[in-house]
Steps between C-alpha positions, in 0.01 A plus 500: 500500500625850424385798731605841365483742801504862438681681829695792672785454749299739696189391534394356799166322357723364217725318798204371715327362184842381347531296873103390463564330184818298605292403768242395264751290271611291834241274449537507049628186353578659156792680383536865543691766336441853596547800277574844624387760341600892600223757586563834633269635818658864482701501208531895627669410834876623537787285473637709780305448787372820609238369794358214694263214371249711782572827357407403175174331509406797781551725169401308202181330693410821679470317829608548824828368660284324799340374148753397341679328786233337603429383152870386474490289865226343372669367148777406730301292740325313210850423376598361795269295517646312140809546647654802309686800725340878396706732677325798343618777720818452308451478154571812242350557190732490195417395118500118425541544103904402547401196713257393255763572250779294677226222539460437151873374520445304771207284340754471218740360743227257662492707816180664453338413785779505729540914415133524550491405856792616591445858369182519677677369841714774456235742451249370759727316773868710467314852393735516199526773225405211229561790244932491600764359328692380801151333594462329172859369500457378829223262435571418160852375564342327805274305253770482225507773275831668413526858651634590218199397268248710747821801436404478176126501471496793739707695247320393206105487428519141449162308597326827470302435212422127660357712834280709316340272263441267781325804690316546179391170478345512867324879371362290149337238739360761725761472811504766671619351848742207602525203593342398169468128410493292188431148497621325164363793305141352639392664798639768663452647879603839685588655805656315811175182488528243777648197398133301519469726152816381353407143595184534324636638209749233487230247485303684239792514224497092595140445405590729160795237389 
């Protein structure tokens, strides 16, 4: 089975639904392959980080910070519960386009979904700047990309063109929010669903063979 999942590093629903779904495929007899596909939440965002994951949904959602935090302890405790670590009060907001640029390479190199999760740990968990250089090298030479390969797609525009139609693709098919989920180009799900939903779906594509 292929499952094309359209994400950002950022996004805390894409995470929780990305963990609901391995969950789900626990209990799947068939073979898997997963396909990452890039999507942008704020392709506006700064690759300098300029302010705190709580100062800028207190601006761009016009709510409060008592809002916003309590919004935020509240995503963290449902994590928690799947066993994922959300430590929100120290996460910055920078641009993700690089990342998703550098994690077109690492699909090439088989370590797609090794970037993926560890990008996101070093968002949610280590309250990385995911948009750095020094961050990228860091994880992708811990996963085994050359630093020197991730040198060069910084200082090119390499992958860009792969980003954008992939973000295209997700606008032609109506996305406009991640976690987005397609299942063998059948069926196709969004938004952070409880893994009783990918379970079901599972089953369905079963009864369509």
């Amino acid at each position: 089975m292929r499952i094309d999942i359209w994400s950002d590093y950022v996004c805390p629903f894409c995470t929780i639904g990305e963990r609901h779904l391995a969950m789900a495929l626990e209990d799947y007899d068939g073979d898997v392959e997963i396909f990452w596909r890039s999507f942008q939440l704020d392709p506006t965002a700064p690759k300098e980080p300029t302010e705190t994951g709580v100062d800028y949904l207190v601006k761009s959602k016009s709510m409060s910070r008592e809002q916003v935090e309590q919004m935020l302890s509240g995503l963290a405790q449902r994590a928690e519960m799947i066993g994922l670590d959300f430590n929100w009060r120290d996460q910055v907001i920078a641009n993700t386009f690089d990342a998703h640029r550098v994690g077109h390479a690492a699909r090439a190199q088989g370590v797609g979904n090794e970037w993926d999760q560890a990008l996101k740990h070093a968002y949610f968990t280590d309250g990385k700047n995911v948009a750095s250089a020094e961050t990228m090298k860091e994880i992708g030479t811990a996963i085994g990309l050359e630093a020197s390969l991730i040198d060069d797609i910084l200082a090119s525009d390499q992958y860009a063109d792969s980003v954008n139609e992939e973000i295209q693709a997700a606008r032609q098919m109506g996305v406009n929010g991640v976690p987005f989920f397609v299942f063998d180009g059948k069926l196709a799900v969004s938004g952070a669903q409880p893994p009783a939903v990918f379970k079901d779906m599972l089953k369905e594509l079963e009864n369509m063979d």
